[in-house]
Rosetta silent file (secondary structure, phi, psi, omega in degrees, C-alpha in Angstrom):
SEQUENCE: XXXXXXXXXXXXXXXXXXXXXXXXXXXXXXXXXXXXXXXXXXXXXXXXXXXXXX
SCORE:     score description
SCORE:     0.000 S_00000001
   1 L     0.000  139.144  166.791    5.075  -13.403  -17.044 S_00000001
   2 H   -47.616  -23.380  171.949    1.024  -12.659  -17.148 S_00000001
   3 H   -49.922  -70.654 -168.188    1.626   -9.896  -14.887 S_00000001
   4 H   -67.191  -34.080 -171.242    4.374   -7.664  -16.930 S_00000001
   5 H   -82.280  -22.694  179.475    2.432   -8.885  -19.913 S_00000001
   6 H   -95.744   -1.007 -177.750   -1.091   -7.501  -18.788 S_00000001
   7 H   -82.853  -39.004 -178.678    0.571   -4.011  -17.010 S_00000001
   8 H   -57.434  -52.458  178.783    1.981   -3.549  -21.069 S_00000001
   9 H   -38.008  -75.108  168.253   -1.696   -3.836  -22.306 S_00000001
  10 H   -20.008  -81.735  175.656   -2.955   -1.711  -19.944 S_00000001
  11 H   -25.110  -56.158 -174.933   -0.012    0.799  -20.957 S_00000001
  12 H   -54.057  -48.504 -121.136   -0.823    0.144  -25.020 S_00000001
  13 H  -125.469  -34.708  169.657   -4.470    0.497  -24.557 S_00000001
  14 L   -59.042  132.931  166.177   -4.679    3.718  -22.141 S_00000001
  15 L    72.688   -0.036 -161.640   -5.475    6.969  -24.032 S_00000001
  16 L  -106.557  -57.324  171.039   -5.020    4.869  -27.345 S_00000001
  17 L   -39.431  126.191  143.042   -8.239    3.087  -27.962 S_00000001
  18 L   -67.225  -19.969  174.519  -10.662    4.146  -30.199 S_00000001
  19 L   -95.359  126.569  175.742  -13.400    2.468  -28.021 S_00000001
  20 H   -45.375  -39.620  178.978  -14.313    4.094  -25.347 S_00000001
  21 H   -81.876   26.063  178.266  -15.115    0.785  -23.033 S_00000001
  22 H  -111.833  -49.041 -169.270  -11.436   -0.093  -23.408 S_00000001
  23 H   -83.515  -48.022 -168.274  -10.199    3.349  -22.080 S_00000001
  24 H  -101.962   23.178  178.628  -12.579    3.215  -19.047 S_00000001
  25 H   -96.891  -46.694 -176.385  -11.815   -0.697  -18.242 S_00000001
  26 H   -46.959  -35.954 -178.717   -7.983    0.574  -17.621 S_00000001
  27 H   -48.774  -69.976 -177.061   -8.638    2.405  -15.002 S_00000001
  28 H   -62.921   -5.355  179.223   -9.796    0.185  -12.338 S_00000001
  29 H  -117.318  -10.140  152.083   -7.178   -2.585  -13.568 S_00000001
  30 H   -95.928   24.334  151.706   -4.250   -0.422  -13.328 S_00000001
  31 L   -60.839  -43.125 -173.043   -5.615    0.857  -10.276 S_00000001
  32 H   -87.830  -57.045  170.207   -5.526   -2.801   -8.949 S_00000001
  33 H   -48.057  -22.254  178.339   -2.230   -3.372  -10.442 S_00000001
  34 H  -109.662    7.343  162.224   -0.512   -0.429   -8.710 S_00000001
  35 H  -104.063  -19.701 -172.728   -2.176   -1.052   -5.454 S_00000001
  36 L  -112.760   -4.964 -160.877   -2.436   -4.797   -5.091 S_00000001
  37 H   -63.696  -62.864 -136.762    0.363   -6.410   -6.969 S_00000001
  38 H   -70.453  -43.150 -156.151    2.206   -8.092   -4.018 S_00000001
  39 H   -92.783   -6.392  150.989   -0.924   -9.050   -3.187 S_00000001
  40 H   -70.761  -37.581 -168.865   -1.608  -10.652   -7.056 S_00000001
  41 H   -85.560  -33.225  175.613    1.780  -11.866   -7.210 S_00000001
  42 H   -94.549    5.768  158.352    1.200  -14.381   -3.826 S_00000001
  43 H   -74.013  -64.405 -172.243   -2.072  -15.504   -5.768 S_00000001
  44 H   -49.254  -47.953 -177.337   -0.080  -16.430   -8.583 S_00000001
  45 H   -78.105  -19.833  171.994    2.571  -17.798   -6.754 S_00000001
  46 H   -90.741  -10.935 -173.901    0.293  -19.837   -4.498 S_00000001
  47 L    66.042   29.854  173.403   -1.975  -20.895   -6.945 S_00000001
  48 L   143.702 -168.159 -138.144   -4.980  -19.559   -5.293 S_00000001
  49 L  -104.625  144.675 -161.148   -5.833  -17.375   -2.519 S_00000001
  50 L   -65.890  -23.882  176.271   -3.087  -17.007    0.303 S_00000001
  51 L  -104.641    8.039  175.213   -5.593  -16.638    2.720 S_00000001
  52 L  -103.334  115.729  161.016   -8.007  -19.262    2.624 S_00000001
  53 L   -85.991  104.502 -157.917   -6.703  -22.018    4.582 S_00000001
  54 L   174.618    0.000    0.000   -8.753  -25.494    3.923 S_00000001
């Protein structure tokens, strides 16, 4: 799954990277990943956003 496969990145890529803008992108996306996933996971699963009705 695109999820489990971009929370591994993250993981590989934290503290590891030699570039610096690599090291400071992880923050904010496993920030979003450990606060929002349910709410990523009914995007995914809905194909777009759960809460726009139209």
């Amino acid at each position: 799954e695109d999820l489990e496969n971009l929370k591994q990145q993250v993981q590989h890529i934290d503290g590891r990277s030699f570039c610096a803008l690599a090291q400071g992108a992880m923050g904010p996306v496993s920030a979003l990943l450990r606060l929002f996933e349910d709410e990523i996971r009914d995007h995914i699963r809905q194909r777009g956003c759960p809460l726009h009705k139209g």
